[in-house]
Structures are given as C-alpha cells and as structure tokens.
N, C-alpha and C positions, 0 to 999 in steps of 0.2 A: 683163665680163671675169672667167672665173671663178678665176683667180690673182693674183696680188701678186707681181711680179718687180720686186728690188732689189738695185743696186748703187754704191754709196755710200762712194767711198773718202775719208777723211779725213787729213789733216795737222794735229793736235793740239800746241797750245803752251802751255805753261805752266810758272811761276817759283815758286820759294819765295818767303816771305811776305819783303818788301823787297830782291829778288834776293841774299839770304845766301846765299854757296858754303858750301852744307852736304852738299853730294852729294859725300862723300869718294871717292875711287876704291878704295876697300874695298866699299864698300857699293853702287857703283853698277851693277853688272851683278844681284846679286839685287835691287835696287831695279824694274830695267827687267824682270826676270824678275815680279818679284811682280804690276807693274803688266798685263804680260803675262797676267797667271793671272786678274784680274778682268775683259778684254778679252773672254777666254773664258768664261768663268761667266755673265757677261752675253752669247754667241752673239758675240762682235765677233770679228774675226778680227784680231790685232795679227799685223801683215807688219813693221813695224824700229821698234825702240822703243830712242830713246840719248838724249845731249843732254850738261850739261856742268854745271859745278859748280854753277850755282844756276837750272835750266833744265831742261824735258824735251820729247823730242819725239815724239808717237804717229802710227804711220802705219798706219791699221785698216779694214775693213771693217764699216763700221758695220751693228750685224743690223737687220733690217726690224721689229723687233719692241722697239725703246727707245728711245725719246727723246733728244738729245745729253745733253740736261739733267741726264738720270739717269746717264746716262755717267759723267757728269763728276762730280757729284755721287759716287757711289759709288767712283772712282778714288783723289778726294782725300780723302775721309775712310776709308776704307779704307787706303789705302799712309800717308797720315799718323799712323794709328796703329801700323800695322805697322812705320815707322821708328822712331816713340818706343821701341819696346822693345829697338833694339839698341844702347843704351847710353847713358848720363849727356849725350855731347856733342850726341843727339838729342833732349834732353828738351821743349826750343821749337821742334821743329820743326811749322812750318807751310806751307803753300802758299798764292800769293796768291789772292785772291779771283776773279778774273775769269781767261779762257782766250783762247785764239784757234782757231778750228777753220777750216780752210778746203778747200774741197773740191778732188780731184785728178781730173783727166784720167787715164785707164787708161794711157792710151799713156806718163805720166811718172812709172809708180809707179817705176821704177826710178834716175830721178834724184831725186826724192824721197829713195829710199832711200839712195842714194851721200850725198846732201843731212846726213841724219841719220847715218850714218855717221862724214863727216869732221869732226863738230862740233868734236874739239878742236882740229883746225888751223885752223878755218875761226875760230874764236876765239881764235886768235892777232890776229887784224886787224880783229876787228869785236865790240862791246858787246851783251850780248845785249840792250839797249835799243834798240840801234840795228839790231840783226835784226830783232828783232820792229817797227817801225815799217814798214822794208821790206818785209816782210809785209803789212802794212795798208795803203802802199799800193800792191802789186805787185797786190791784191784790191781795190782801191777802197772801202775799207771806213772811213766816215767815223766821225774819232775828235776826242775833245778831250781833249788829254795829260795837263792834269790832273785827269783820272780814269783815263789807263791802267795808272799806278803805285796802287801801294797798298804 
C-alpha cells in the first residue's frame, strides 16, 4: 500500500497536579486556546477543547505523524509553562502526571463535543474523580486507584 491513511480521533483528559481548581475563568479560554495552538503545531487538529476548574478536555485529531506520547508530553510542559507567566497565583502550577486518552467513534464526535461543552453543569453533579473513573470503565481500561491520583 503505497499511502498511510489515518484517522484517529481522540478524547483527551487530564487534571492539575492534585485536582487544584486553578483554571480560573480569567484564564481559561486563552488556556484552551494556547492548548489548541500546540494541537496545531504539532498537525493535530483540536475540534473542542474546555473542561473545568482543575480538569481539561482535548477532542483532536490526532496527525499520523506523533506519538500520543509526544502529544502529551509537549501539551503539558508547554501550557504549564505558558500559565506560570501569567501571574503570582500560577506560580505552582502543575499538571498531574498521567492522562486518559480514549478513542472516538466518528459518528460521536459531536456528542463528545456537546460532552466537553457542558462541563460546568455537568459538574454540578459529578467529581471530576468520579468522571474520570467512569471513563475507565465506560473503556474497560483496567486501573488500580492508588496510582490514578497523584
């Protein structure tokens, strides 16, 4: 086969470093924007990028040419240093160490998206500890809890 056709949508999750609500609502649309501009620099294509005070949620088209690994890698050390510089109350800021990425059926990018969308009402009612488990095991993805936190 003489091409490489990929299409690889992803549902990316991930917390600050001990679920600190440090994602002020000042700062969290350029936050989701900045995260968005490495999406791209790296060929990903970010389709809805939100989430909620100490939580974010990537829905992207991952390019055929990067590793999750590197994804991720470059997302959070990049957007973790671009939040340090805007101000004193970001100066700890970190992101935990581990992710959740899960892959999306084409036909559900749009509930996905509505998904990421209504995060803060949807967090009226549910911990984002208690999202993310649901996640894992909505994916069968076998976990042992104490190492999901950090």
């Amino acid at each position: 086969m003489p091409q490489s056709l990929v299409k690889n949508y992803l549902h990316i999750v991930f917390s600050t470093k001990y679920r600190r609500p440090l994602i002020k609502p000042e700062i969290e649309k350029d936050l989701y924007a900045y995260l968005g501009g490495i999406c791209k620099n790296l060929e990903c294509i970010p389709i809805k990028i939100g989430g909620y005070k100490n939580h974010v949620h990537l829905l992207i088209l991952l390019s055929k040419k990067i590793t999750l690994v590197t994804l991720m890698i470059k997302l959070k050390a990049h957007s973790s240093k671009w939040i340090k510089t805007k101000g004193e109350f970001y100066k700890d800021f970190y992101w935990q160490k581990g992710y959740g990425a899960f892959s999306v059926n084409p036909a559900e990018i749009e509930i996905v998206k509505k998904y990421i969308e209504n995060q803060k009402e949807h967090h009226k009612r549910k911990t984002f500890q208690e999202e993310y488990k649901a996640f894992l095991k909505k994916y069968k993805v076998d976990f042992d809890e104490r190492y999901v936190w950090d």
